[in-house]
C-alpha positions as a printed NumPy array, in Angstrom:
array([[ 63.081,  89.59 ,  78.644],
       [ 66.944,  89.781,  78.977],
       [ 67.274,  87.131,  75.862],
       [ 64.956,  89.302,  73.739],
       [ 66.63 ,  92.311,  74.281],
       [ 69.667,  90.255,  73.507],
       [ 68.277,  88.662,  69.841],
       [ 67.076,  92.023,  69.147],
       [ 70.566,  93.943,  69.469],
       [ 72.17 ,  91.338,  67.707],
       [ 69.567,  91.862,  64.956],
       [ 70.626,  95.507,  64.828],
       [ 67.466,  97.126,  66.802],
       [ 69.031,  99.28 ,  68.676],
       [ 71.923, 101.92 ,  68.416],
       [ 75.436, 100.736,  67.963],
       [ 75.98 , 101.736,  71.576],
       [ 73.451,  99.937,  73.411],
       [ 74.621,  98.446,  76.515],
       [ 75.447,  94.467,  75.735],
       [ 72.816,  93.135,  78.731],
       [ 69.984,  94.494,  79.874],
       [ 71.545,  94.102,  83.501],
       [ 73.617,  97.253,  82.406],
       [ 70.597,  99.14 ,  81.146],
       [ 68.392,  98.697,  84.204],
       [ 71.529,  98.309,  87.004],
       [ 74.39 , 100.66 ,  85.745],
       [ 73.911, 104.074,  84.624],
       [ 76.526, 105.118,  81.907],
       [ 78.403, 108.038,  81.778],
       [ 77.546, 111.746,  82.169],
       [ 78.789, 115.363,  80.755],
       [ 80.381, 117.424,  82.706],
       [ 77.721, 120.062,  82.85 ],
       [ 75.353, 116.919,  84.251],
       [ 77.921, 116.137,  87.432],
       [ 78.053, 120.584,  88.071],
       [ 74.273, 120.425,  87.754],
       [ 73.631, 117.794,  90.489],
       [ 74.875, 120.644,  92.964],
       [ 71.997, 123.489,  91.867],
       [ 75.186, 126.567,  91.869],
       [ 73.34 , 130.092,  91.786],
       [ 76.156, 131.702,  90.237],
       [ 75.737, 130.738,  86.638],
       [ 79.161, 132.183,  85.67 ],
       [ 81.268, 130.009,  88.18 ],
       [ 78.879, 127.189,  87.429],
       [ 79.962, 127.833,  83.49 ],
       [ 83.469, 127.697,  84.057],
       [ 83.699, 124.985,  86.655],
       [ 81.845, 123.168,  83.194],
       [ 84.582, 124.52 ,  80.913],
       [ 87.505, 123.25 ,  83.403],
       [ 86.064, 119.899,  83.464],
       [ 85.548, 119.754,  79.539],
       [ 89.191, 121.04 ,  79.018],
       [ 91.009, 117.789,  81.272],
       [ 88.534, 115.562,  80.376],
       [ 90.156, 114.076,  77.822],
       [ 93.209, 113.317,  80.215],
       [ 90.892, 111.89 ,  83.152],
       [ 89.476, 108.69 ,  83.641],
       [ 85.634, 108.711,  84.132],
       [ 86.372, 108.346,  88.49 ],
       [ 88.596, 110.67 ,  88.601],
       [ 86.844, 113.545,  86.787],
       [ 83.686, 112.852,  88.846],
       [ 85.447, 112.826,  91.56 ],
       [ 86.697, 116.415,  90.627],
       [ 83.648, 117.698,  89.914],
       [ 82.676, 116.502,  93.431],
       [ 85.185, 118.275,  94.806],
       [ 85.111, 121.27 ,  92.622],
       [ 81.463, 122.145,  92.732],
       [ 80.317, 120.595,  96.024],
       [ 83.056, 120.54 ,  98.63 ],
       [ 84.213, 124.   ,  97.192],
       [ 81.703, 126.111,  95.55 ],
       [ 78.522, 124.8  ,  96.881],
       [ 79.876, 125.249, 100.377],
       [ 81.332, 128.877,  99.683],
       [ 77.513, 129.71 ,  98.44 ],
       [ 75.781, 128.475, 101.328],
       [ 77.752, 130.192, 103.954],
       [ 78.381, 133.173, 101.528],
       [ 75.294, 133.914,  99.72 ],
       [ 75.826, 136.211,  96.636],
       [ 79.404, 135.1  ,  96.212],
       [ 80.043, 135.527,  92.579],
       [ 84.334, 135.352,  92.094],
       [ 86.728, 133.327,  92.573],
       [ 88.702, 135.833,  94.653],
       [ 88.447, 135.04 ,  97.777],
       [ 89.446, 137.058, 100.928],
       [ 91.275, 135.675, 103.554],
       [ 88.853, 135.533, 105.905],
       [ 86.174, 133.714, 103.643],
       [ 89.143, 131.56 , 102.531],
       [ 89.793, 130.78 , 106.188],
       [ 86.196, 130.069, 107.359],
       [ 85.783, 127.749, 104.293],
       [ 89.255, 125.906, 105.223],
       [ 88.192, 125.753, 108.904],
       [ 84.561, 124.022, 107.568],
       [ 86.416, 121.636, 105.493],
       [ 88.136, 120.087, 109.091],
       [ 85.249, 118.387, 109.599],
       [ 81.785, 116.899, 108.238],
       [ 78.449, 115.747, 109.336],
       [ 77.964, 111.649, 108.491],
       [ 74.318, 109.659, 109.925],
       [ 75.685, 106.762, 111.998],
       [ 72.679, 103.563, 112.75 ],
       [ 72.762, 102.739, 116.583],
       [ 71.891,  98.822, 117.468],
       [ 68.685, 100.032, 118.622],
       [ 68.07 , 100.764, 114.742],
       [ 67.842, 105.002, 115.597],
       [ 69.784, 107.076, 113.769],
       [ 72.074, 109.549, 114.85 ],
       [ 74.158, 112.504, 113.142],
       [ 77.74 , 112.966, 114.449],
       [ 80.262, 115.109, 113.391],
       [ 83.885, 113.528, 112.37 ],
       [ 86.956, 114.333, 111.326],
       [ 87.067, 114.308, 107.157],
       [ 89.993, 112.468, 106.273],
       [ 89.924, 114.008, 102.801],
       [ 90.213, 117.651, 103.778],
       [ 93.937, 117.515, 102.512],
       [ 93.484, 116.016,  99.031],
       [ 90.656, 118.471,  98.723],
       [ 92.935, 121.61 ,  99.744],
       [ 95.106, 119.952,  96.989],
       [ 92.529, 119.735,  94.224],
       [ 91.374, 123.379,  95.167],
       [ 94.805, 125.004,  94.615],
       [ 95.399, 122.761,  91.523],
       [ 92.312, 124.346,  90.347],
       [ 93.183, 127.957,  90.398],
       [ 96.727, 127.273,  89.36 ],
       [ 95.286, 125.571,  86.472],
       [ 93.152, 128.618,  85.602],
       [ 96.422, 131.05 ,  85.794],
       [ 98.484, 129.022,  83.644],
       [ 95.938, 128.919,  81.089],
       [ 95.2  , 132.311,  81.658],
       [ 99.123, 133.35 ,  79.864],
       [ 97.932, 130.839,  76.611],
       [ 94.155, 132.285,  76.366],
       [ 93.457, 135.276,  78.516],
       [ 90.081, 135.622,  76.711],
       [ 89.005, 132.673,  78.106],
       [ 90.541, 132.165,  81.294],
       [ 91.9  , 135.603,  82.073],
       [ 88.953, 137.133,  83.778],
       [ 88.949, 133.858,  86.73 ],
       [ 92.664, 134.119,  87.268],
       [ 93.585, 134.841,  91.13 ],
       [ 95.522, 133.883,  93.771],
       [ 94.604, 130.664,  94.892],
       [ 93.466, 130.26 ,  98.427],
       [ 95.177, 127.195,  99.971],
       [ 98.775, 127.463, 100.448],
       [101.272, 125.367,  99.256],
       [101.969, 124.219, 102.972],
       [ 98.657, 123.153, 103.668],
       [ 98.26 , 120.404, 100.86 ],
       [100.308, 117.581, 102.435],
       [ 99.138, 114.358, 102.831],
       [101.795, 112.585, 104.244],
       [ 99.924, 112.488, 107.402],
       [ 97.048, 111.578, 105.93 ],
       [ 99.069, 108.724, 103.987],
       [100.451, 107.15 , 107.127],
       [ 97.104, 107.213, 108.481],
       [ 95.413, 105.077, 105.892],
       [ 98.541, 103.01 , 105.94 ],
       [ 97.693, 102.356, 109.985],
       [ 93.993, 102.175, 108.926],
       [ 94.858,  98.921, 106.393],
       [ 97.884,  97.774, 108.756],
       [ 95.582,  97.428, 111.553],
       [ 92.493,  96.188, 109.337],
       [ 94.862,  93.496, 107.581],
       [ 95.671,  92.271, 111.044],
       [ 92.386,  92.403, 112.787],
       [ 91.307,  90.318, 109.815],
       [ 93.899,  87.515, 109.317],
       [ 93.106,  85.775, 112.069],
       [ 90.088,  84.161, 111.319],
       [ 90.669,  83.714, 107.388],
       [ 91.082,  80.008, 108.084],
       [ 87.483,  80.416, 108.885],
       [ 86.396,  81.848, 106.175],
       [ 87.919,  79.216, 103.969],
       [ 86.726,  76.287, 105.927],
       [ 83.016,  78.231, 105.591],
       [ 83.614,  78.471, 101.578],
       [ 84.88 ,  74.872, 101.163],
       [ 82.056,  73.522, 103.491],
       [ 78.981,  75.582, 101.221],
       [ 80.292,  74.377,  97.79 ],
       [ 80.287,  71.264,  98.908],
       [ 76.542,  71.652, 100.077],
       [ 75.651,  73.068,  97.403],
       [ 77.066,  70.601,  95.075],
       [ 75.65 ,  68.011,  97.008],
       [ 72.254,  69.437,  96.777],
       [ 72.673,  70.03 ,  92.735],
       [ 73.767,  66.184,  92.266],
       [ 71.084,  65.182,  94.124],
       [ 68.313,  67.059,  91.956],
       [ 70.2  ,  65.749,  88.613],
       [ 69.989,  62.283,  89.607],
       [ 65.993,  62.53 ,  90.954],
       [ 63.619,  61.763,  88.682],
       [ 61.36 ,  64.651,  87.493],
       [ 58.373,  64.732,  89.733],
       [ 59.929,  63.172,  92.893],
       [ 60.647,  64.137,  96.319],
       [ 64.275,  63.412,  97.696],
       [ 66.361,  64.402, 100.795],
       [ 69.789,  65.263, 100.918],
       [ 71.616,  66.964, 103.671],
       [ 68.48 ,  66.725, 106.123],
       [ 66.527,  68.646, 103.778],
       [ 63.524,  67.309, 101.885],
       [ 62.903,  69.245,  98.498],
       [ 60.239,  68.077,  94.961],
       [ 62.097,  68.037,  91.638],
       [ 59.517,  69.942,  89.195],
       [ 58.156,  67.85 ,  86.742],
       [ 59.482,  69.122,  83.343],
       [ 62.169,  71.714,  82.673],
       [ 62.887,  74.211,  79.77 ],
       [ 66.485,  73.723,  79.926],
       [ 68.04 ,  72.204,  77.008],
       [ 70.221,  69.334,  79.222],
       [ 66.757,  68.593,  80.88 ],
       [ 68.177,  69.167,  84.084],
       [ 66.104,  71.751,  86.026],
       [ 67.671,  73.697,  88.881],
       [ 65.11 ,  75.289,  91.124],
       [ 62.776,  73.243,  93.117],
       [ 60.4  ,  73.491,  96.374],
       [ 61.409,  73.115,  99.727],
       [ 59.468,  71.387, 102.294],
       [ 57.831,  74.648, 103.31 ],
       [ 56.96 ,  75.138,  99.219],
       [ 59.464,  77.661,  99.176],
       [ 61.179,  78.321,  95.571],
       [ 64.972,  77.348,  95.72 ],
       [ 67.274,  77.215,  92.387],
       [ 70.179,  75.285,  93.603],
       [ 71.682,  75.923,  90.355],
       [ 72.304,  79.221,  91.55 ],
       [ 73.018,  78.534,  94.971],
       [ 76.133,  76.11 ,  93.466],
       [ 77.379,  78.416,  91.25 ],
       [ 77.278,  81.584,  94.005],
       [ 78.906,  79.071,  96.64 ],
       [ 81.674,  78.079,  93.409],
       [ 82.66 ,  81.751,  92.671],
       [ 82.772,  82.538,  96.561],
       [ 85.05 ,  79.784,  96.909],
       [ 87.254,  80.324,  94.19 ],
       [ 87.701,  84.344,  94.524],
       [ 88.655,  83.58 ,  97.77 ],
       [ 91.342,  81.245,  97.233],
       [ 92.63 ,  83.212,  94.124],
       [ 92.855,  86.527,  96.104],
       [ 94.285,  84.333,  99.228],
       [ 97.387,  82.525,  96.775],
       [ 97.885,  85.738,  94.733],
       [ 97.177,  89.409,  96.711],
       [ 95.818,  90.397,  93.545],
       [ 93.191,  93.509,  93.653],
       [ 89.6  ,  93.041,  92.316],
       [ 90.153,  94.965,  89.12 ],
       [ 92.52 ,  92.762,  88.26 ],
       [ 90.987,  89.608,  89.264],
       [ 88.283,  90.755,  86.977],
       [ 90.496,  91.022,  83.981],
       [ 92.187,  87.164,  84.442],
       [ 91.456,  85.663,  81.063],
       [ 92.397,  82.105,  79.63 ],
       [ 95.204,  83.919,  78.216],
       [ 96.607,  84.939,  81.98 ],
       [ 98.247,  81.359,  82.209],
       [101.218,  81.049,  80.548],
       [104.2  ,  79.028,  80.895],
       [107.584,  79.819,  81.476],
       [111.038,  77.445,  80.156],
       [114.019,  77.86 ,  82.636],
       [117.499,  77.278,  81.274],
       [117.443,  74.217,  83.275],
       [114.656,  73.093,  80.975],
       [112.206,  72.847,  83.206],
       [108.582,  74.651,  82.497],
       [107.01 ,  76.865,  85.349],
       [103.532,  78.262,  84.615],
       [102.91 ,  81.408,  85.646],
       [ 99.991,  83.837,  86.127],
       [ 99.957,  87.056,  83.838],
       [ 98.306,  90.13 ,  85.635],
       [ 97.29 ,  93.094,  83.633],
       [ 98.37 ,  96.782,  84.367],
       [ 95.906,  98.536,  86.997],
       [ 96.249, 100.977,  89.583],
       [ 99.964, 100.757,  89.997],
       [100.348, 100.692,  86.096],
       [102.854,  97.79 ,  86.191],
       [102.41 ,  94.689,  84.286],
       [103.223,  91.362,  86.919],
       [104.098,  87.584,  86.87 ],
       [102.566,  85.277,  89.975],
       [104.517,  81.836,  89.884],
       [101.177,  79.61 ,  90.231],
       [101.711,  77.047,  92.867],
       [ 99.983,  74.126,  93.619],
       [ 97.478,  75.396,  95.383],
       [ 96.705,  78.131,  93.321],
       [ 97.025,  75.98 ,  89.595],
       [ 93.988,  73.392,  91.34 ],
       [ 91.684,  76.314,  91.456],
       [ 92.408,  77.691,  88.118],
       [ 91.818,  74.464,  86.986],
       [ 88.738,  73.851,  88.759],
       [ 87.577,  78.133,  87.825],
       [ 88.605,  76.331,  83.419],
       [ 86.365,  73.727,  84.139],
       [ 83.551,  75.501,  85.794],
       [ 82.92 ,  77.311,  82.75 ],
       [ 83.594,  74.603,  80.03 ],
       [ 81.367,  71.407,  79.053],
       [ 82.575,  68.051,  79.413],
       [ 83.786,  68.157,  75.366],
       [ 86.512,  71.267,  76.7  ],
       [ 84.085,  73.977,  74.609],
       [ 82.639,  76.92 ,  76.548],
       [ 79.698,  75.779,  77.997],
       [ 75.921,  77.29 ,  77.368],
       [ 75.112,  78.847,  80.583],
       [ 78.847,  80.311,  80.543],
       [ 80.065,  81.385,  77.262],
       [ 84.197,  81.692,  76.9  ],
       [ 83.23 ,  85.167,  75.515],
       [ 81.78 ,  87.252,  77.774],
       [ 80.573,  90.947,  77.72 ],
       [ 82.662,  93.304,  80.09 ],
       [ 81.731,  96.659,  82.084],
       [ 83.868,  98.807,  83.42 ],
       [ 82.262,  99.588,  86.386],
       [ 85.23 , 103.08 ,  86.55 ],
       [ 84.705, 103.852,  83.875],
       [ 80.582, 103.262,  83.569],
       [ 80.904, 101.977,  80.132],
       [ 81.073,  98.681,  78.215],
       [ 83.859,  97.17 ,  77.339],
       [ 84.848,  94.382,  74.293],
       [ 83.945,  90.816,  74.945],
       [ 87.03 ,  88.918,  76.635],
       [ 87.596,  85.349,  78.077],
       [ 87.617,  86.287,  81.066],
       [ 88.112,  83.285,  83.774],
       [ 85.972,  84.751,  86.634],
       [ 82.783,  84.594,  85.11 ],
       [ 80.13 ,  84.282,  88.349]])
């Protein structure tokens, strides 16, 4: 099904913005309007709900997809939504100060559904770590809505009014030494046993390839054992290299150990690139065969080094590859070439991108981390 639907968008089928796979049509929902994120809250008062809608649609075009449904979250659920529950028949944005209190006092806290080990859930209520960056987004809000009130009053001039968080009560440097602690302490708690986790990795590719050799080199039909486990090749496959991958297990259980190699491969090798380099996923993501690059000192001597794109910090870097690192990207090249150095069938050098953000496709790239 996935390699009709892709023949038939290449043959022009479908609109010019179909999604590339079918994974992103039945897996990932694109993007929605602004009046679509306000709606998922059912407001009653149509008027706020209009111009929470019109705010949106006025700094979308300076937002990021995240970020502005992230403010409509904010906006119309943690703010609105919350004022009309307690507040029924609230229809202005003027709020008095005890409403504006009782709100800020409901904000402190929130109700989360924590599993037991019994397998019973429970609802506790728990400090909300957010409540200042939602104070924050609140008074941006309604200073927003004054300042545009001076350009277009007709617009905006009705809505304009004092905003009801203080200019005190928005900081978050308490809140950022928090999450600072939060990582600290997770980073540490964590280290520890990464020598584990590596020694696991290294020990399931190599199962895994063991288990994949093994099938190549049985003859269709047969029955072979490898690593204490007895498994029957099928007796054709549809591949074109006539090597089939999945197989049945000695309890005629389905297996592709095709898949199990290449899931133990990319395991391996994201781990050892994020343990050499510190790089963040979105930017692991975006490696490409044009990330390597090489470097001439004046001594004349060539370093290669590892080309990260701009992401959340918004800084382009350099990672001097060592040895370590320069075996795995070599192993990560080969993984998805043939033996004649050309991108191989089941791993084309091309490959379509999503920006998961964003919730939209992006252009095909060579990207290296292909699992």
């Amino acid at each position: 099904m996935r390699l009709a639907y892709l023949w038939l968008r290449e043959r022009g089928q479908f609109p010019s913005d179909a999604p590339t796979t079918l994974l992103f049509t039945t897996h990932r929902a694109g993007q929605v309007t602004p009046a679509e994120l306000v709606d998922r809250y059912d407001l009653q008062c149509k008027p706020v709900r209009d111009l929470l809608v019109d705010y949106l649609t006025e700094r979308q075009p300076t937002l990021d997809y995240a970020t502005l449904k992230g403010l409509a979250a904010t906006l119309a659920g943690n703010f609105w939504a919350d004022l009309e529950q307690h507040h029924p028949g609230i229809d202005a944005l003027r709020l008095s100060p005890e409403t504006a209190t009782a709100w800020k006092g409901r904000l402190v806290t929130k109700t989360a559904r924590r599993r037991q080990s019994d397998g019973t859930v429970i609802t506790v209520t728990e400090p909300r770590t957010s409540a200042p960056t939602v104070k924050m987004t609140v008074r941006a809000f309604y200073l927003d809505i004054g300042e545009w009130a001076l350009s277009e009053p007709e617009r905006w001039g009705r809505w304009a009014s004092p905003p009801p968080v203080a200019e005190a009560e928005c900081s978050v440097k308490k809140l950022e030494r928090r999450q600072k602690s939060k990582s600290d302490r997770r980073t540490r708690e964590r280290l520890p046993v990464l020598p584990a986790l590596v020694r696991v990795a290294i020990r399931r590719l190599k199962e895994a390839t063991t288990r994949l050799d093994a099938l190549n080199t049985a003859p269709p039909g047969s029955t072979f054992t490898v690593l204490g486990e007895t498994f029957t090749a099928p007796k054709s496959s549809i591949r074109p290299d006539g090597h089939p991958t999945a197989v049945r297990d000695a309890g005629g259980d389905r297996r592709d150990l095709g898949a199990e190699e290449r899931q133990a491969f990319w395991a391996w090798a994201t781990i050892e690139i994020f343990r050499h380099t510190g790089i963040r996923i979105e930017e692991l993501q975006e490696l490409s065969h044009h990330s390597i690059i090489s470097y001439r000192l004046p001594s004349g001597d060539v370093v290669p080094l590892l080309q990260i794109a701009p992401s959340k910090t918004d800084q382009e870097r350099l990672i001097l590859i060592s040895p370590e690192l320069a075996d795995v990207l070599s192993a990560v090249i080969s993984h998805v070439r043939d033996r004649t150095g050309q991108p191989s069938a089941a791993d084309s050098q091309l490959r379509p991108a999503r920006e998961d953000l964003e919730r939209a496709d992006a252009p095909a790239l060579p990207v290296e981390h292909q699992p």
